[in-house]
C-alpha positions as CSV (number, residue, x, y, z in Angstrom):
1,X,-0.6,36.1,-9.0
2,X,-1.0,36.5,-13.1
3,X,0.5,38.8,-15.0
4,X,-1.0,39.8,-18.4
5,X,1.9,41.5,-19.8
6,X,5.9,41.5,-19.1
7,X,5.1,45.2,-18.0
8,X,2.5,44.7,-15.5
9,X,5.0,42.0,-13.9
10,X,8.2,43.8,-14.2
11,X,7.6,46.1,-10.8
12,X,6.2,43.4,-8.9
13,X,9.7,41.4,-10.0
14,X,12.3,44.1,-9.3
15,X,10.9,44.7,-6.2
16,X,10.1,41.1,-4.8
17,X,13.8,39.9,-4.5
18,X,14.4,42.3,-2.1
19,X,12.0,41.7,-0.1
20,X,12.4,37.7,0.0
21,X,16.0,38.1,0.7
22,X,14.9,40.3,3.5
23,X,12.8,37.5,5.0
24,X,15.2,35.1,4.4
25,X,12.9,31.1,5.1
26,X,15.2,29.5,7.5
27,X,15.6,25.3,7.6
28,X,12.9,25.4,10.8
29,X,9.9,27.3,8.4
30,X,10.4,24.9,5.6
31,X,11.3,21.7,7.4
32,X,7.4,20.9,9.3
33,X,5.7,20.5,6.1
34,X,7.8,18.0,5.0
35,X,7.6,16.2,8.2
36,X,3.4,17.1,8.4
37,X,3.8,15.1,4.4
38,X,5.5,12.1,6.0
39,X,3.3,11.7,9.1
40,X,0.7,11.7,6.6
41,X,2.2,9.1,4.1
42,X,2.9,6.5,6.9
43,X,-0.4,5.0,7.7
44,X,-1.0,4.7,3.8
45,X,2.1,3.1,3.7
46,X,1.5,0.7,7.1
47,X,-2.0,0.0,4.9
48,X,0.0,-1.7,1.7
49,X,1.9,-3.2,4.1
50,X,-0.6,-5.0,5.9
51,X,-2.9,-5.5,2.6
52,X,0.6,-7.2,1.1
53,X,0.8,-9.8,4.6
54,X,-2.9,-10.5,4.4
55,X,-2.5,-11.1,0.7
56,X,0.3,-13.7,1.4
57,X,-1.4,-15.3,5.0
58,X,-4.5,-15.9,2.3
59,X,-2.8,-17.5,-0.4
60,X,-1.1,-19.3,2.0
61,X,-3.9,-20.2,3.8
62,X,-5.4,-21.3,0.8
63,X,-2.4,-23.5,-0.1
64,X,-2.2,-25.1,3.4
65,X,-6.2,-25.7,2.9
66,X,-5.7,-27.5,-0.7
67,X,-2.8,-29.4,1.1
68,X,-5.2,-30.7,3.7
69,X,-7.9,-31.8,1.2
70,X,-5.2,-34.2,-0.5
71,X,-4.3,-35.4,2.8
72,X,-8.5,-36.5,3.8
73,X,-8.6,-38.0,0.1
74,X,-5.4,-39.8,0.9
75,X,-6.3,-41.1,4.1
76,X,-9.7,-42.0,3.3
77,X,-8.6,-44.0,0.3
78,X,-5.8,-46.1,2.6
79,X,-8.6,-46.3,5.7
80,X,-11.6,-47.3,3.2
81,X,-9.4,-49.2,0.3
82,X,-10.2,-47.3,-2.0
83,X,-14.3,-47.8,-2.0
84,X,-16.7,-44.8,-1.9
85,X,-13.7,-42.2,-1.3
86,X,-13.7,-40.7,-4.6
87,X,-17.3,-40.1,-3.5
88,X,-16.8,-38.4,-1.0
89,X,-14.1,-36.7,-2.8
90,X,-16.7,-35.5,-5.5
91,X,-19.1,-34.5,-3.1
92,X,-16.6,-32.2,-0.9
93,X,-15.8,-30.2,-4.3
């Protein structure tokens, strides 16, 4: 509700405080909407959860995958002595 002027809201004031500590809002009419707020912050927050694990299974993926690479360039050089690995090295990029 608006009030134009101090005069205009002046009865709706006097008279409102009565009435709302006639009805007084006990801790069981105020408390669900907080809860209804938290059930509906949880799966956002189970979401940047999960996008923050698959961030770091990725990057560690990643890593593991790099790793693996140096290991095949490794090997190949010791199996081939050292002939037509880097080749295959080039290639593979």
């Amino acid at each position: 509700m608006r009030f134009k002027s101090a005069r205009q809201c002046q009865p709706f004031v006097s008279v409102h405080g009565q009435i709302a500590n006639h009805f007084l809002l006990h801790r069981k009419t105020w408390l669900p909407p907080i809860i209804n707020a938290v059930k509906a912050m949880l799966p956002m927050a189970l979401l940047a959860a999960n996008a923050a694990e698959n961030a770091a299974l990725k990057a560690e993926r990643d890593a593991l995958a790099q790793r693996v690479f140096k290991l095949e360039e490794e090997l190949a050089l010791a199996v081939d002595g050292g002939k037509d690995a880097r080749i295959d090295g080039a290639e593979r990029n």
